[in-house]
C-alpha positions in Angstrom: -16.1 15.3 -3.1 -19.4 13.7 -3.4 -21.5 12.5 -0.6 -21.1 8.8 -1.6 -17.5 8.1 -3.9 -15.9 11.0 -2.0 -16.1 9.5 1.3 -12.7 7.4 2.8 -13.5 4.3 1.5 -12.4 2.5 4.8 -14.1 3.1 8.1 -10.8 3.4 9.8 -10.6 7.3 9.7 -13.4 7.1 11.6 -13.6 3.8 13.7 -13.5 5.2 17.1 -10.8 4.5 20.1 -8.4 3.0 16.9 -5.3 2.5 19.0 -3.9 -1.0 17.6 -1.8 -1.2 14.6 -3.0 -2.4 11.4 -0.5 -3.2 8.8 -1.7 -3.4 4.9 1.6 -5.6 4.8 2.5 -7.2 7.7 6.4 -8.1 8.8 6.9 -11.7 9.5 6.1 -13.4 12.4 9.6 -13.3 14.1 9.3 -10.0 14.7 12.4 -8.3 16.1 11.6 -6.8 19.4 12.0 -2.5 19.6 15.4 -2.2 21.0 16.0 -0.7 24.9 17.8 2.2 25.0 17.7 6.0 23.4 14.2 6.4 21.3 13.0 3.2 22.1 9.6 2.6 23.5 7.4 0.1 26.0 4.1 1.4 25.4 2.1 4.0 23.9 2.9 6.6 26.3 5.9 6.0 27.7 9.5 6.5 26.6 13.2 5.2 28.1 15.4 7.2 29.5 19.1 7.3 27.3 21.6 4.7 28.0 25.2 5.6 28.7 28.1 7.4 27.1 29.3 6.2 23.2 32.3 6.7 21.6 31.4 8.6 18.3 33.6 6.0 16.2 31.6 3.3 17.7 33.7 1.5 20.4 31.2 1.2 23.7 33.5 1.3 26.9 32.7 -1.9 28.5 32.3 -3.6 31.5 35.7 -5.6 33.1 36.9 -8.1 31.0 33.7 -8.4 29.1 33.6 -9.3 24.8 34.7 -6.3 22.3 31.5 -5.0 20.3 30.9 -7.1 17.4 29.0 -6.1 14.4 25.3 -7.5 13.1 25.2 -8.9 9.9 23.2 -6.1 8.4 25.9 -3.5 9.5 24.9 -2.5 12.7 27.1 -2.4 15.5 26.2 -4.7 18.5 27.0 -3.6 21.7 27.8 -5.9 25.2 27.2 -3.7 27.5 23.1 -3.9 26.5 23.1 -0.5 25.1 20.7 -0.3 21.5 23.0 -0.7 18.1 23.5 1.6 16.3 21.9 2.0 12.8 23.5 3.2 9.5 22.2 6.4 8.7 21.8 4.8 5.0 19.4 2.4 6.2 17.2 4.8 8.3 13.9 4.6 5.8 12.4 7.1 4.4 9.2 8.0 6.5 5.3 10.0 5.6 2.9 10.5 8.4 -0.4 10.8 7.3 -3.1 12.7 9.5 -5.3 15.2 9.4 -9.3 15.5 10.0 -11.7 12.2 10.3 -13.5 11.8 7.2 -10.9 13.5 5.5 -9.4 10.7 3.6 -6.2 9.5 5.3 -7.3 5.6 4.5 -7.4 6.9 0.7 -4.3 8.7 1.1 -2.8 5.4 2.9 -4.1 2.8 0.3 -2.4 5.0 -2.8 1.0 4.9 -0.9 0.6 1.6 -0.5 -0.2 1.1 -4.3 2.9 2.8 -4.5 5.4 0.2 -2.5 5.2 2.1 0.9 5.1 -0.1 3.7 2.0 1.5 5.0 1.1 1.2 8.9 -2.7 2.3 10.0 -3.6 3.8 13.1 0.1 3.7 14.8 0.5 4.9 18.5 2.4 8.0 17.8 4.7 6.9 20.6 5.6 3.5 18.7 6.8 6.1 15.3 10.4 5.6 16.0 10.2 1.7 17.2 9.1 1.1 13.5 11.7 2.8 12.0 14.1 1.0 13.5 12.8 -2.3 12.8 12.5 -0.8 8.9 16.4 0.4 9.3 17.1 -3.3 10.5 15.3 -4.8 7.7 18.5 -4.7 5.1 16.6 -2.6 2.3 13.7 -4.3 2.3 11.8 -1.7 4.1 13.1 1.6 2.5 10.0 3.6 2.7 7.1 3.5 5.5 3.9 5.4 5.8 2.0 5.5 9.0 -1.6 6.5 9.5 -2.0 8.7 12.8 -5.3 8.7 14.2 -4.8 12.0 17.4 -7.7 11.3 19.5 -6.2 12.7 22.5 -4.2 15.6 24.0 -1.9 12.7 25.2 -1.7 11.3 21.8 -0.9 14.4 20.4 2.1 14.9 23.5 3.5 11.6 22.1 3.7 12.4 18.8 5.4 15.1 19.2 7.9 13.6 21.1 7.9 10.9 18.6 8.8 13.8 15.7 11.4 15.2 18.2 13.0 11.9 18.7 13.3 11.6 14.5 15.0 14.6 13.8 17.3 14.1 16.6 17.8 10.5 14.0 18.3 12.4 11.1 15.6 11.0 9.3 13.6 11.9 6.3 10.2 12.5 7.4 7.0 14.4 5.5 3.6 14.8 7.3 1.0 15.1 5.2 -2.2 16.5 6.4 -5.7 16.1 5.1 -8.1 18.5 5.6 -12.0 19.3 4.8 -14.6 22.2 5.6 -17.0 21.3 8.1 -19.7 21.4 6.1 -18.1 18.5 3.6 -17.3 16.4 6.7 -20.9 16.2 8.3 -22.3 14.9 4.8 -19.8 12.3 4.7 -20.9 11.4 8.4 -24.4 11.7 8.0 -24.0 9.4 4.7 -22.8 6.5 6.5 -24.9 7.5 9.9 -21.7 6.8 12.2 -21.0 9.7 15.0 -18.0 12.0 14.8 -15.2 9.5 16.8 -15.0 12.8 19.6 -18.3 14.4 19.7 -19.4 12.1 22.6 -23.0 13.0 23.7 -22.8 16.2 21.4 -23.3 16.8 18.1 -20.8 15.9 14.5 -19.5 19.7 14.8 -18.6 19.2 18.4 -16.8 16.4 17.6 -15.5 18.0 14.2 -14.5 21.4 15.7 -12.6 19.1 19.0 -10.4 17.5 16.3 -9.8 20.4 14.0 -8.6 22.4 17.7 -6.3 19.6 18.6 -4.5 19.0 15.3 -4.2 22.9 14.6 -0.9 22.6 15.7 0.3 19.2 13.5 -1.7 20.9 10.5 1.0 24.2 10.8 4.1 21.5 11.3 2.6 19.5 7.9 4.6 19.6 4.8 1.7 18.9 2.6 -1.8 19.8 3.5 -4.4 18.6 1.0 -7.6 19.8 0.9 -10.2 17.3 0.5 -13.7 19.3 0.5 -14.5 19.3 -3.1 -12.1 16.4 -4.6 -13.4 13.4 -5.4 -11.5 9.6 -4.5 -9.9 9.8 -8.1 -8.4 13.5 -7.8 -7.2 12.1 -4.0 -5.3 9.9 -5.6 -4.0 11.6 -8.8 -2.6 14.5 -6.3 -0.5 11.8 -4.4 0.5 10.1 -7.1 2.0 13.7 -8.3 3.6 14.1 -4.7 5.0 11.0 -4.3 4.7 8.8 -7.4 8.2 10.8 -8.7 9.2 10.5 -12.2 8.3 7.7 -12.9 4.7 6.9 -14.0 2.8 4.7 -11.4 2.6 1.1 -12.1 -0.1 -0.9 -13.6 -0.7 -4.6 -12.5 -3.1 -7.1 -14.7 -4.4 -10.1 -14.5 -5.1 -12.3 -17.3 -7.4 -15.2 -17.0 -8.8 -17.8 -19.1 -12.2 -18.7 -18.4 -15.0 -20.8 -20.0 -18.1 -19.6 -20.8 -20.6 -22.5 -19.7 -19.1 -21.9 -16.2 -20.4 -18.3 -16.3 -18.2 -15.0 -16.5 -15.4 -13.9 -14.1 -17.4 -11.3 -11.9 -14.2 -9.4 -10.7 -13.2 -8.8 -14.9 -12.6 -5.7 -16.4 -12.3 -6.6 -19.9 -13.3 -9.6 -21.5 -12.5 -10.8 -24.8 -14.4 -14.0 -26.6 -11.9 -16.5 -28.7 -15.1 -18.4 -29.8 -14.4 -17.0 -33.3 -11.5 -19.4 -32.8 -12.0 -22.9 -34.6 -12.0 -25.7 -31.4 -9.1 -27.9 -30.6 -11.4 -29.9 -28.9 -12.8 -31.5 -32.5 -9.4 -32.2 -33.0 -9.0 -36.0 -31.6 -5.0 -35.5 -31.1 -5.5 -32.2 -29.5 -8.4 -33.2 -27.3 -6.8 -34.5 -24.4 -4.3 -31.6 -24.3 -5.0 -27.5 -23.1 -3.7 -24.5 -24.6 0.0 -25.0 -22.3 0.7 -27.6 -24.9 2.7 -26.0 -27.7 1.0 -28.5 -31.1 -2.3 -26.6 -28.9 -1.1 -23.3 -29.1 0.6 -23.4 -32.4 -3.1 -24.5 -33.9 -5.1 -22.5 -32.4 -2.5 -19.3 -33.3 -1.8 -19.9 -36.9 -5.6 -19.8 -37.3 -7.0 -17.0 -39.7 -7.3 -13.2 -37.4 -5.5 -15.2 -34.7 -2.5 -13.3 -34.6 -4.1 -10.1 -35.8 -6.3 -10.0 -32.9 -3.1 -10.7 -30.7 -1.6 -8.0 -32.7 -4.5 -5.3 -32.4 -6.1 -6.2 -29.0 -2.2 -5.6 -27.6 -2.2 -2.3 -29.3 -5.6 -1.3 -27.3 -4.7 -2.6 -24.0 -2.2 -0.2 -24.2 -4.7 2.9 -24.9 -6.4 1.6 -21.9 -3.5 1.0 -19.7 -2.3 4.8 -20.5 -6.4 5.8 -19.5 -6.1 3.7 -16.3 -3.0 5.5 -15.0 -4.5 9.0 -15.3 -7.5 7.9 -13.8 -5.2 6.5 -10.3 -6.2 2.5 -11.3 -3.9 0.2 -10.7 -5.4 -2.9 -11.2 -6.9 -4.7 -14.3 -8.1 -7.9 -14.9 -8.5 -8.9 -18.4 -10.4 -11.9 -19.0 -9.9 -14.2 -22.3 -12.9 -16.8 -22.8 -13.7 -20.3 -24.8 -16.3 -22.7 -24.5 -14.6 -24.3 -21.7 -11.8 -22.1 -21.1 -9.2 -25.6 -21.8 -7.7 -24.5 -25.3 -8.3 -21.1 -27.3 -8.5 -18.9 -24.4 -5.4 -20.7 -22.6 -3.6 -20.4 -25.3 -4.5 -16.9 -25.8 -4.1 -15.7 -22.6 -1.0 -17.1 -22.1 0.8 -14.9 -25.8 -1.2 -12.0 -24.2 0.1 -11.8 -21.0 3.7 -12.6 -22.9 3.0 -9.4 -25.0 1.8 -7.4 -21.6 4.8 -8.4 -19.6 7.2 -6.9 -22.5 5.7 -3.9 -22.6 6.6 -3.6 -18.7 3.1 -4.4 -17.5 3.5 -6.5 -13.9 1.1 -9.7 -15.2 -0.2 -12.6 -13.4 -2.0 -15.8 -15.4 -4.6 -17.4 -14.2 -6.4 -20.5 -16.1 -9.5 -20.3 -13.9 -11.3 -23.4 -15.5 -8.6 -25.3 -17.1 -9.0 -29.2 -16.1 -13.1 -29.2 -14.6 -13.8 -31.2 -17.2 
């Protein structure tokens, strides 16, 4: 990796004393609260004790004339006698742990699951690992896969996570650690390039602090199902080697943005592509069309049935698609194409609107956006 685009784009992997959780997508605010009982948990280093006998087919033995168990809506069995439900094994979701060496990459690692459609968690208290996937199993399929970013900066930290790892195979559940590692040499650049210390080398130096870290994850790095190897690869070849662990068969998906824009309000600055309709002749010297933008359909039908209208529709389609195919191998996910006019009222709403119709037919997740439709 280079000194600059190599380096975790997100300070996280190297904030130090990271302890709170950071959610890229965050659940609701009527949070469930983590269950008492077997694997639950009340802090970052503490764990409860199991809760009493079960019957295997599910019937608690309860307390003298107390309520027979009843059964949640999402299929899990409620007990009376205050002992945790119990959780389909079908709903348990499928879980990655990301860690591995500061500066190594995790936040990159984390950002490409998330690009993905994991449900990805930063800087978890290993202790809290089975808590969230509980609250995922309880979540009815809406949380089938979750990604959490450990940050070990501890031996005790390291004591709960493997407890935490314990606890989920005891669960049955589908779990993959993936470990990201880097030669010492490659991690001091990437400290010295953004002058921040090593988050363990205290009063020493970066190595101190580097060779602390490597010593205490030895142990996670021989457990880890994938170790990646981030000294020479650049941000891109990050990305395209998770994309080919966990992206399966199916090729990762592109989202665009198409937005009409006019010209004498200046050029989108977060476009990727932009495309100028100006060749176009203007609705707007059109006295019927005038008060009308390019949603109307007497608008759109004008300014399509215009000479090279529909050919550019035809051949621009044709190239997005040579670009789109570029911007997958490459690991980008996002594009914003951006269709102008004088105005950005008529042509390029009208434009923008068959364009993103062609995009989303071809599978492409679109999004319109008439950025200066009605400032006049």
């Amino acid at each position: 990796m280079t000194e600059h685009e190599a380096h975790p784009t997100d300070e996280r992997d190297q904030a130090p004393g990271a302890a709170a959780q950071q959610a890229h997508s965050e659940p609701g605010e009527n949070r469930p609260q983590p269950p008492t009982g077997p694997a639950s948990t009340t802090g970052p280093a503490s764990t409860t004790g199991p809760a009493g006998p079960t019957d295997p087919a599910g019937s608690d033995t309860v307390p003298d004339g107390a309520e027979q168990d009843a059964r949640h809506e999402d299929g899990a069995q409620v007990s009376t006698d205050n002992a945790p439900p119990k959780i389909p094994e079908a709903a348990i979701p499928e879980l990655v742990i990301i860690s591995g060496m500061s500066g190594a990459g995790r936040s990159t690692a984390a950002k490409c699951l998330e690009d993905l459609g994991w449900f990805v968690v930063d800087n978890l208290p290993p202790a809290l690992i089975p808590t969230m996937v509980e609250l995922g199993a309880r979540s009815q399929g809406n949380v089938a896969r979750i990604a959490v970013v450990v940050d070990v900066r501890g031996r005790r930290f390291f004591d709960n996570l493997r407890e935490s790892l314990a606890d989920l195979e005891s669960k049955h559940v589908t779990r993959r650690i993936v470990f990201l590692e880097s030669s010492d040499d490659a991690l001091v650049r990437r400290f010295e390039s953004v002058r921040r210390p090593h988050p363990l080398q205290g009063d020493g130096r970066i190595v101190d602090g580097i060779a602390a870290e490597r010593e205490l994850l030895r142990e996670l790095r021989g457990d880890a199902d994938l170790v990646i190897d981030t000294s020479s690869l650049n941000v891109h070849e990050l990305r395209a080697k998770m994309d080919a662990q966990f992206a399966g068969e199916e090729e990762p998906e592109l989202r665009a943005t198409v937005m009409s824009f006019g010209f004498k309000y200046g050029l989108p600055v977060d476009a990727d592509l932009v495309v100028d309709m100006r060749f176009l002749p203007n609705p707007h010297w059109v006295p019927e069309l005038r008060p009308y933008t390019g949603l109307n359909e007497e608008v759109s039908a004008y300014v399509l049935n215009q000479p090279g209208a529909k050919e550019f529709l035809d051949r621009y389609a044709e190239l997005l698609q040579l670009v789109a195919a570029g911007y997958r191998r490459e690991g980008k996910r996002y594009v914003t194409i951006a269709v102008g006019c004088t105005g950005g009222k008529h042509r390029s709403v009208a434009m923008s609107e068959k364009l993103a119709a062609r995009l989303a037919a071809e599978g492409v997740e679109t999004v319109v956006v008439h950025r200066d439709m009605g400032r006049e």
